[in-house]
PyMOL commands that place a pseudoatom at each C-alpha (Angstrom):
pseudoatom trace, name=CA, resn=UNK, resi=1, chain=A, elem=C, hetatm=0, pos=[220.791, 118.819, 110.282]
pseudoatom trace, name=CA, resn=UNK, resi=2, chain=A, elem=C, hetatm=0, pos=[217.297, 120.916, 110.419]
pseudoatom trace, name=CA, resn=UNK, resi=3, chain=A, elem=C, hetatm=0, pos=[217.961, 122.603, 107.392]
pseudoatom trace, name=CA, resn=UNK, resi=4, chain=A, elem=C, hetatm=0, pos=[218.922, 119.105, 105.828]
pseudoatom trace, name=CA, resn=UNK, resi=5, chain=A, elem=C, hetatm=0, pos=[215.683, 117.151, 107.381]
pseudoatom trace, name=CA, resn=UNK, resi=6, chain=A, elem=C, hetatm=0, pos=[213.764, 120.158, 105.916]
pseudoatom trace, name=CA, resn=UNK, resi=7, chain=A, elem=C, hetatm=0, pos=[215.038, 119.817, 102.147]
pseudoatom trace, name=CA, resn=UNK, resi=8, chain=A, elem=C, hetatm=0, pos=[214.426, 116.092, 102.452]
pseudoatom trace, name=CA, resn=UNK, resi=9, chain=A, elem=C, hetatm=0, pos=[210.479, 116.790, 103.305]
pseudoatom trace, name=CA, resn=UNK, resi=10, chain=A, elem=C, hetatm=0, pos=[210.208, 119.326, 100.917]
pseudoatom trace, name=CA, resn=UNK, resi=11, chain=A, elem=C, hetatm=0, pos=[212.037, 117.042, 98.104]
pseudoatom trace, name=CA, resn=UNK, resi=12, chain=A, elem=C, hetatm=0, pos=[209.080, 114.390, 99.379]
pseudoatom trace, name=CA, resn=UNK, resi=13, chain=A, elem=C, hetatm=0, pos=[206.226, 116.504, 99.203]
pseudoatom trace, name=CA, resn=UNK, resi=14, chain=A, elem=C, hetatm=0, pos=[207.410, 117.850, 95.301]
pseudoatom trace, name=CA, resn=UNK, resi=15, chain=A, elem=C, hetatm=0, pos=[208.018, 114.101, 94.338]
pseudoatom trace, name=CA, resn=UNK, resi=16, chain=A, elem=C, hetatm=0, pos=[203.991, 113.253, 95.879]
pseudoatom trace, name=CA, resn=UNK, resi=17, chain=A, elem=C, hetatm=0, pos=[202.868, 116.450, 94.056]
pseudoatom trace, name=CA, resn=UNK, resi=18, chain=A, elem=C, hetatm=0, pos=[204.266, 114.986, 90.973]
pseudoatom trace, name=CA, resn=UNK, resi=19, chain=A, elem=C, hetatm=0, pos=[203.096, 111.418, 91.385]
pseudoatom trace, name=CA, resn=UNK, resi=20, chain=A, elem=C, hetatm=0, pos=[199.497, 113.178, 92.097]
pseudoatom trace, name=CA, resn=UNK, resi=21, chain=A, elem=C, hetatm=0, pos=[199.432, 115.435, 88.480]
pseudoatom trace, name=CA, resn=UNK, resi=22, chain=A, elem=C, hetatm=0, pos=[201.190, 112.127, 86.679]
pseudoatom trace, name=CA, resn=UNK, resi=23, chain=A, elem=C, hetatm=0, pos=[197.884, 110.204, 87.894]
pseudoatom trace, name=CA, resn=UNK, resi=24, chain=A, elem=C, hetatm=0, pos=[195.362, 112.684, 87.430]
pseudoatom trace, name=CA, resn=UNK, resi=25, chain=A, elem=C, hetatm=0, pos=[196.121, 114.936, 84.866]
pseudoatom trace, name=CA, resn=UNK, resi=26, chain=A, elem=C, hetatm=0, pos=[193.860, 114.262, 81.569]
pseudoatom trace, name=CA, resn=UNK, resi=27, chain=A, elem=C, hetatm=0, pos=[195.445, 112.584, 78.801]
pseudoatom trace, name=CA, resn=UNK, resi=28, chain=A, elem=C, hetatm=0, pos=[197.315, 109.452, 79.182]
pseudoatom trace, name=CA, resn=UNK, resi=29, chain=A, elem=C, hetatm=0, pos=[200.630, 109.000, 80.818]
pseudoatom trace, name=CA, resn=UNK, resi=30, chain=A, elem=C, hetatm=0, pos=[202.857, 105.586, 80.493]
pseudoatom trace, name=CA, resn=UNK, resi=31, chain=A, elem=C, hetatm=0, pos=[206.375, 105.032, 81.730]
pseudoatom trace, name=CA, resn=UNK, resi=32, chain=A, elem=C, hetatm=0, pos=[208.211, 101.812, 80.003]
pseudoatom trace, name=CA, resn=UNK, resi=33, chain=A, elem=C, hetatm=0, pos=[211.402, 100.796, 81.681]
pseudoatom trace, name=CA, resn=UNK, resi=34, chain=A, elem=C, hetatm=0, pos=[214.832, 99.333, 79.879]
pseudoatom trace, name=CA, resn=UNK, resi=35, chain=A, elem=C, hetatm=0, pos=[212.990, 96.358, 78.774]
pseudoatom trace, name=CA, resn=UNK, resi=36, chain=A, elem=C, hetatm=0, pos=[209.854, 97.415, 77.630]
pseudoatom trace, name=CA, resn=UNK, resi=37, chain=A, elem=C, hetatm=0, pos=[207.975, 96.721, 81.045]
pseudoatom trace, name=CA, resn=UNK, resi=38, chain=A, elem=C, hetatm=0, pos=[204.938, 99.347, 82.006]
pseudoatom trace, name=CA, resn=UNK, resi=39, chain=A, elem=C, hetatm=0, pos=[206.058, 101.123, 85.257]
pseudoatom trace, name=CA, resn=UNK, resi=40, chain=A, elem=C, hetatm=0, pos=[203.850, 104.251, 84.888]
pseudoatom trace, name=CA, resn=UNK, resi=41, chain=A, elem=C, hetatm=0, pos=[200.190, 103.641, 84.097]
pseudoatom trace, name=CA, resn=UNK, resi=42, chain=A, elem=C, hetatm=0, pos=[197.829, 106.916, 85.092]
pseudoatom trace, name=CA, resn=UNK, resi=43, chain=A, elem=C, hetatm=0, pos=[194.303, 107.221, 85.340]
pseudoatom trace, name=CA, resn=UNK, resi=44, chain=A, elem=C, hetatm=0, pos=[193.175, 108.226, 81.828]
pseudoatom trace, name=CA, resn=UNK, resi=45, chain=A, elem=C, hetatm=0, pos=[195.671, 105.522, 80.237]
pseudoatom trace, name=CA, resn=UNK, resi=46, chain=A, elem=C, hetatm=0, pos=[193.710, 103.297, 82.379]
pseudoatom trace, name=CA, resn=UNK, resi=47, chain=A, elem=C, hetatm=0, pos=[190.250, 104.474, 81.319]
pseudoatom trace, name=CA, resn=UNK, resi=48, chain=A, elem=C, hetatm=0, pos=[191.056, 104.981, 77.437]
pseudoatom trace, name=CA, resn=UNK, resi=49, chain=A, elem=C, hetatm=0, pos=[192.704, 101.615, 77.274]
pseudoatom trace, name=CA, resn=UNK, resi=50, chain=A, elem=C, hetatm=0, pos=[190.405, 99.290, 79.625]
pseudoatom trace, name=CA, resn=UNK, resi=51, chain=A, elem=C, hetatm=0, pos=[193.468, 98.125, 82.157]
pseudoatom trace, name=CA, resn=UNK, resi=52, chain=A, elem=C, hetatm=0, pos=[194.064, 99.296, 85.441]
pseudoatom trace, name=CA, resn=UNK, resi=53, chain=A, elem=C, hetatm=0, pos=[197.531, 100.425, 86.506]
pseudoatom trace, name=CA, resn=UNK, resi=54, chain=A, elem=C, hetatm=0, pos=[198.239, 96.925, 88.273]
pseudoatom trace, name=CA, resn=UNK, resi=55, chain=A, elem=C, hetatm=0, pos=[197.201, 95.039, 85.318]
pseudoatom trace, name=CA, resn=UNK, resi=56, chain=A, elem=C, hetatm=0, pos=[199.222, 97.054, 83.446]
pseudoatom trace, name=CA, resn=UNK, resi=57, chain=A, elem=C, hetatm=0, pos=[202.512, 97.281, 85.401]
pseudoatom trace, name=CA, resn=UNK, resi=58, chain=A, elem=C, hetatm=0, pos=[205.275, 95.066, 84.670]
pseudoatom trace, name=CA, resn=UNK, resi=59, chain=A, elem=C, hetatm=0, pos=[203.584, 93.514, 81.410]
pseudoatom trace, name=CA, resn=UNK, resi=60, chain=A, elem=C, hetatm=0, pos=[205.930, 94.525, 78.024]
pseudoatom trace, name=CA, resn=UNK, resi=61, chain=A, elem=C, hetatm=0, pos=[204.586, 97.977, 76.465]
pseudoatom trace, name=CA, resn=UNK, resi=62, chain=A, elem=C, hetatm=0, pos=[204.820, 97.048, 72.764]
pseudoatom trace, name=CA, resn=UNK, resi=63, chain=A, elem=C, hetatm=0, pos=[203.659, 93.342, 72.688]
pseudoatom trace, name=CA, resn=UNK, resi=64, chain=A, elem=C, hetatm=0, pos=[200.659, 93.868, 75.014]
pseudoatom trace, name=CA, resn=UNK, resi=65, chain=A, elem=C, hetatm=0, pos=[199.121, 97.381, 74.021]
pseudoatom trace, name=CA, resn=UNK, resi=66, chain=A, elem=C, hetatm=0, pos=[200.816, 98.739, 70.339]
pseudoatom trace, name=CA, resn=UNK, resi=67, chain=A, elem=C, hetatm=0, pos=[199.203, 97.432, 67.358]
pseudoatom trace, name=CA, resn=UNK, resi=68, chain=A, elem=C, hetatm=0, pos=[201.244, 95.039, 65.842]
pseudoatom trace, name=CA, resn=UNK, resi=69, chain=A, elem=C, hetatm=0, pos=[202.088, 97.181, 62.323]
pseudoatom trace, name=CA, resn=UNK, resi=70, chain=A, elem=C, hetatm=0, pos=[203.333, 99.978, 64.997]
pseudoatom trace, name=CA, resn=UNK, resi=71, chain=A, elem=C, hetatm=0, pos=[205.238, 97.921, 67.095]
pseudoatom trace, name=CA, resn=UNK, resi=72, chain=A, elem=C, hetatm=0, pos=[209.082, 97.826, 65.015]
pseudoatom trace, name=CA, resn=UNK, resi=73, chain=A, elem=C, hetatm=0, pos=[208.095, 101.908, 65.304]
pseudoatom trace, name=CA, resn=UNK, resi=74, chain=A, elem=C, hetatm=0, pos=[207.315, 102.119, 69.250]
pseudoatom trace, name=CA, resn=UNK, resi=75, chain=A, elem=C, hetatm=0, pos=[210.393, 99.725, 69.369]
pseudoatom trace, name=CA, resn=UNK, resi=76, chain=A, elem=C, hetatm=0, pos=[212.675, 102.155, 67.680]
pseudoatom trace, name=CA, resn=UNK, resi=77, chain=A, elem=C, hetatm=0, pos=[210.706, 105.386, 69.329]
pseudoatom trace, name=CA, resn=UNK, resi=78, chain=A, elem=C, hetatm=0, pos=[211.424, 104.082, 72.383]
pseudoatom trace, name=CA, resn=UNK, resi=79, chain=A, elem=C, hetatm=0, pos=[215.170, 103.202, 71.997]
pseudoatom trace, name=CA, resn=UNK, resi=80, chain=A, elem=C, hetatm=0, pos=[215.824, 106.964, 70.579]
pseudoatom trace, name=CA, resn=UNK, resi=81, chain=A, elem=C, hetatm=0, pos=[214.175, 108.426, 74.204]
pseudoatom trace, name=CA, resn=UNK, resi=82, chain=A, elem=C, hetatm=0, pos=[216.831, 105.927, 75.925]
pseudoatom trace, name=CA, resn=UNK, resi=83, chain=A, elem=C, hetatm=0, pos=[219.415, 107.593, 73.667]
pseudoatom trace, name=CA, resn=UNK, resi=84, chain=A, elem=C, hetatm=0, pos=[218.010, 110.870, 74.699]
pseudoatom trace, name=CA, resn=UNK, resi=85, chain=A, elem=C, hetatm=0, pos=[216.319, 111.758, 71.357]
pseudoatom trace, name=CA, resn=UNK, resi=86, chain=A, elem=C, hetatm=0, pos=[212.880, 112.455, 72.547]
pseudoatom trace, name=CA, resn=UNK, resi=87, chain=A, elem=C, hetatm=0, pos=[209.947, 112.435, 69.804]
pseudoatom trace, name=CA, resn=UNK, resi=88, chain=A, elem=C, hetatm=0, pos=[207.061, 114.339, 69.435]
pseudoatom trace, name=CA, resn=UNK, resi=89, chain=A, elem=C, hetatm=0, pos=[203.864, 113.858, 67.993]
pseudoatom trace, name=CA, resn=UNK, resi=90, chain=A, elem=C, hetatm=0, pos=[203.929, 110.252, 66.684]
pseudoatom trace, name=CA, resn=UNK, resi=91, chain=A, elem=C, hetatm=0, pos=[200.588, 108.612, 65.426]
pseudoatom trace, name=CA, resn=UNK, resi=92, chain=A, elem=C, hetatm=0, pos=[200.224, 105.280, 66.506]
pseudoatom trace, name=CA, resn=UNK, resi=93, chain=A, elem=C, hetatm=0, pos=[197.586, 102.322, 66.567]
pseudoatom trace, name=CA, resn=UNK, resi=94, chain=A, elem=C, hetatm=0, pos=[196.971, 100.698, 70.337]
pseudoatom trace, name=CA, resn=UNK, resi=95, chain=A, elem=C, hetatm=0, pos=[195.218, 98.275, 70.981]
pseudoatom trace, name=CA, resn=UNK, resi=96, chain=A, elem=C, hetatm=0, pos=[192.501, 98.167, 74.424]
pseudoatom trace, name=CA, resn=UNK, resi=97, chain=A, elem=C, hetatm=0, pos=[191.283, 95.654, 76.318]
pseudoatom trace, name=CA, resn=UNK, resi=98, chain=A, elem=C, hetatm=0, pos=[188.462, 95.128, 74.824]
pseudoatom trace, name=CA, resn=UNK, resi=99, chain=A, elem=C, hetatm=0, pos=[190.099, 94.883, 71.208]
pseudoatom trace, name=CA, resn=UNK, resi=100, chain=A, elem=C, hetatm=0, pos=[189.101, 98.140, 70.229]
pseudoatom trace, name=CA, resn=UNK, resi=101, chain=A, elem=C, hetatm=0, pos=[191.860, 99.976, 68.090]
pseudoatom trace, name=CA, resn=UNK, resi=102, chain=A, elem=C, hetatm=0, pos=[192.743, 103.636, 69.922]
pseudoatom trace, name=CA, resn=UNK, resi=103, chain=A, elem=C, hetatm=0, pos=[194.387, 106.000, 67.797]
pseudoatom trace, name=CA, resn=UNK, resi=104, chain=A, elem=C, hetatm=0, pos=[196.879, 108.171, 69.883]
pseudoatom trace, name=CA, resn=UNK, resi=105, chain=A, elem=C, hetatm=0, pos=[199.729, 110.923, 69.228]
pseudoatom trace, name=CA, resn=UNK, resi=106, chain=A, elem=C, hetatm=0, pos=[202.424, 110.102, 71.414]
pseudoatom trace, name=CA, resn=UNK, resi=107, chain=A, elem=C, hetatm=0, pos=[205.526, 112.184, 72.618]
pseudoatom trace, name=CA, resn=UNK, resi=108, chain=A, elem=C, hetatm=0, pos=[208.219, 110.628, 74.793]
pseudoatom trace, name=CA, resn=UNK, resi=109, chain=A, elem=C, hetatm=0, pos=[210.837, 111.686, 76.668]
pseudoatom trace, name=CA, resn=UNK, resi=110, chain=A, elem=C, hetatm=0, pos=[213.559, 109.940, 79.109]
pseudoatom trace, name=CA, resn=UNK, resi=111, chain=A, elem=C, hetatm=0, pos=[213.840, 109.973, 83.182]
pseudoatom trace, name=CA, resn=UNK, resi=112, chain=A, elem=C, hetatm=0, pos=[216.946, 109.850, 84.648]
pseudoatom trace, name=CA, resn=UNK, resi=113, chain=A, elem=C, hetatm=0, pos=[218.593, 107.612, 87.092]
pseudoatom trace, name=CA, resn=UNK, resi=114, chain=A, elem=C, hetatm=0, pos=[220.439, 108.804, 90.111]
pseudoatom trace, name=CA, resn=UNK, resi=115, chain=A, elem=C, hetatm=0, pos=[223.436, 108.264, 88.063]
pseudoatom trace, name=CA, resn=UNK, resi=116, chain=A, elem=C, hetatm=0, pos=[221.927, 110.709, 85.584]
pseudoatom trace, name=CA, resn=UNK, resi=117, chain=A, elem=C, hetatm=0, pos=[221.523, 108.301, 82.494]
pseudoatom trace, name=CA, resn=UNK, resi=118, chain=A, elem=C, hetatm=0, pos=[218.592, 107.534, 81.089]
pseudoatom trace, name=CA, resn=UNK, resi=119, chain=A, elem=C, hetatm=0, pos=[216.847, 105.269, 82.891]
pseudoatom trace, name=CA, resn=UNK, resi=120, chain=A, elem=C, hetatm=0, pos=[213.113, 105.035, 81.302]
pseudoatom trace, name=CA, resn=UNK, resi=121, chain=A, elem=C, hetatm=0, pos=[210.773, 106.695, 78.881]
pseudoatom trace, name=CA, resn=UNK, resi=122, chain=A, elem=C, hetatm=0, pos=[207.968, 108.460, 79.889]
pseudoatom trace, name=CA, resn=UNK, resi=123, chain=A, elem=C, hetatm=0, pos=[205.137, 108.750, 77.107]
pseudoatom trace, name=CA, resn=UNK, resi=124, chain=A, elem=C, hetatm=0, pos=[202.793, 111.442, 76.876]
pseudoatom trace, name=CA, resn=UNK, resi=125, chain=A, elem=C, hetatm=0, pos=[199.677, 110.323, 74.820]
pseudoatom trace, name=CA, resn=UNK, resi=126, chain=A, elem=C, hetatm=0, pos=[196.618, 112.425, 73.204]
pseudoatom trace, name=CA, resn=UNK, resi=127, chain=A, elem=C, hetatm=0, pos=[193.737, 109.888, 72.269]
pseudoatom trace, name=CA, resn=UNK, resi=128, chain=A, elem=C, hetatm=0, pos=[192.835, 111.152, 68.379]
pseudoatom trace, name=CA, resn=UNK, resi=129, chain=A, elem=C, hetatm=0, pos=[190.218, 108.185, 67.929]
pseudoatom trace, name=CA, resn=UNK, resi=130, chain=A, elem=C, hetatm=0, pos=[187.423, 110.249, 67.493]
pseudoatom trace, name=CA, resn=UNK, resi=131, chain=A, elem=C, hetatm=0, pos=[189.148, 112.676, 65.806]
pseudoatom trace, name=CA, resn=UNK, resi=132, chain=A, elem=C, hetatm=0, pos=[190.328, 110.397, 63.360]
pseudoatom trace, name=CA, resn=UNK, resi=133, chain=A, elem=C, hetatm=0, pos=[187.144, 108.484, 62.815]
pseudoatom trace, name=CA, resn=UNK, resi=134, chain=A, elem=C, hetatm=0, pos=[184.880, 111.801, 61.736]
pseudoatom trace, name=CA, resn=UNK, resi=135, chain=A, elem=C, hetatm=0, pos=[187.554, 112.653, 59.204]
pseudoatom trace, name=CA, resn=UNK, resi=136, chain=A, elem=C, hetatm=0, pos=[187.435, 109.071, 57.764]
pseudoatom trace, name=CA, resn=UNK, resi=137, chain=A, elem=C, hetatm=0, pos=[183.880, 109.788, 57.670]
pseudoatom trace, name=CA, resn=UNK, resi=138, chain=A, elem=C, hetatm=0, pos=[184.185, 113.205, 55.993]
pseudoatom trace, name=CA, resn=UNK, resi=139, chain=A, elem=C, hetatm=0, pos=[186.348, 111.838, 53.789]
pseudoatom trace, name=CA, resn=UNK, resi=140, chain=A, elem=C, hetatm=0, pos=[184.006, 108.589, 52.798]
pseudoatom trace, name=CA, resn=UNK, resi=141, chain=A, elem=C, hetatm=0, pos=[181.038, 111.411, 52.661]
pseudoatom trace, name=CA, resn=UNK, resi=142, chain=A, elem=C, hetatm=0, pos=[183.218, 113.659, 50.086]
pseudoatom trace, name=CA, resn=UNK, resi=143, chain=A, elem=C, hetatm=0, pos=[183.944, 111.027, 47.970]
pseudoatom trace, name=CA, resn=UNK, resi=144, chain=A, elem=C, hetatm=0, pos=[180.089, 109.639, 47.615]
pseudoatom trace, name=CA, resn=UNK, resi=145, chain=A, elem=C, hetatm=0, pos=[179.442, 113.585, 47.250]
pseudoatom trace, name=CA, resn=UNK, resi=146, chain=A, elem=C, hetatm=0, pos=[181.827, 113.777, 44.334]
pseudoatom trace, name=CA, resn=UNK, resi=147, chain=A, elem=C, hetatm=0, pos=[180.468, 110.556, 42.983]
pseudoatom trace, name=CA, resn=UNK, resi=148, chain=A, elem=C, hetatm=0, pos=[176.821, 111.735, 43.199]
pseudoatom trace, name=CA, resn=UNK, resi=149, chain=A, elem=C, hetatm=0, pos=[177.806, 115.046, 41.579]
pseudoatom trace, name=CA, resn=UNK, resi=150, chain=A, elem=C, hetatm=0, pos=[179.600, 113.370, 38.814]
pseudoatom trace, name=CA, resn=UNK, resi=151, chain=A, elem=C, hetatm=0, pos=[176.196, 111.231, 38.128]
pseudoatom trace, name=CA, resn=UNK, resi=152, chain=A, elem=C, hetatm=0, pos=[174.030, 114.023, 38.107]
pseudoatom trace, name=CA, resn=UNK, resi=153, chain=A, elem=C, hetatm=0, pos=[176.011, 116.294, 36.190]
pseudoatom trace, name=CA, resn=UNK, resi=154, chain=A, elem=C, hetatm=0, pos=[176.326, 113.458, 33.397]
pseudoatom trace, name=CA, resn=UNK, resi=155, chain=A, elem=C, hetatm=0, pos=[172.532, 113.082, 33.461]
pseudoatom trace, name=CA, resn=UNK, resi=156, chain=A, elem=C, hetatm=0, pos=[171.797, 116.513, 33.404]
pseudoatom trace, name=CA, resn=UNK, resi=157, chain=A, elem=C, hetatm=0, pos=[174.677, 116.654, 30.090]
pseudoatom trace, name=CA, resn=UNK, resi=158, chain=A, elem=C, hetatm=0, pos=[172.826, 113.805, 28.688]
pseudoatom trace, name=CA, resn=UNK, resi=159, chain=A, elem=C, hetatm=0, pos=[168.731, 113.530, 29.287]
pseudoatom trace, name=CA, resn=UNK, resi=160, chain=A, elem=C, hetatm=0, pos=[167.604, 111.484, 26.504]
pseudoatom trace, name=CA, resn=UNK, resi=161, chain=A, elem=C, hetatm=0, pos=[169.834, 108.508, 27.491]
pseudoatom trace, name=CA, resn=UNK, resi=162, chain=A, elem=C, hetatm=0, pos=[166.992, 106.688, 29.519]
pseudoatom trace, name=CA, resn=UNK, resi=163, chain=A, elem=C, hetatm=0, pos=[164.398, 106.980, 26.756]
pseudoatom trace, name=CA, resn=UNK, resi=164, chain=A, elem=C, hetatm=0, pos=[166.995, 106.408, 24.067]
for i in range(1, 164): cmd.bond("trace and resi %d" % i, "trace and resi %d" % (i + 1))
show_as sticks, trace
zoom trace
């Protein structure tokens, strides 16, 4: 019985030490259960997306936080982790609480029930917003580079047009 009660508080103490680096660690962590309800929420899901973990809990993943043009995508993402065909590296569009659009790359995989089945998907998210805004910006300041080049080199070809 000792050697039982002493598995047990060692099987506790892994399961808190896993519940502590879920809520802490630094890039956002969601769990979404059979029916698309948040039951995992950590700390930096909480500050890159504006809602706490209680007003996130229970309230359906897709509908509430994925852009809408993602959300048939999350849908099927989701069902393949259930299925136990996890994904890795998906781009998606959520949306914060303050209406903001976040940009993350999501991977998911499933949890198992005691009856060893999938039981929910855990999703492992890097936030790419910034990244993803400077190369929109690099990409808008190449193009007006190109365009300024083409000008020049045109007026440089052609010098007399103005006074012609």
């Amino acid at each position: 019985i000792t050697e039982k009660k002493a598995a047990e508080v060692q099987l506790v103490r892994a399961a808190d030490d896993l519940r502590k680096l879920i809520d802490t660690v630094n890039v956002p962590i969601f769990g979404i259960d059979t029916t698309c309800g948040v039951n995992e929420w950590n700390q930096k899901a909480a500050e890159i997306l504006g809602w706490s973990k209680e007003e996130a809990t229970g309230k359906h993943f897709v509908t509430n936080f994925v852009h809408a043009k993602f959300a048939s995508r999350i849908r099927q993402v989701l069902e393949d982790a259930l299925q136990a065909c996890d994904t890795v590296n998906f781009e998606a569009e959520f949306i914060s609480k303050s209406g903001a659009i976040v940009v993350m790359l999501i991977t998911t995989t499933y949890r198992h029930s005691i009856t060893s089945h999938p039981s929910s998907v855990i999703c492992v998210g890097q936030d790419m917003t910034e990244l993803k805004r400077a190369e929109e910006a690099r990409m808008k300041f190449e193009a007006e580079r190109a365009q300024f080049m083409s000008h020049m080199c045109h007026e440089l070809r052609t010098p007399l047009n103005g006074v012609i």
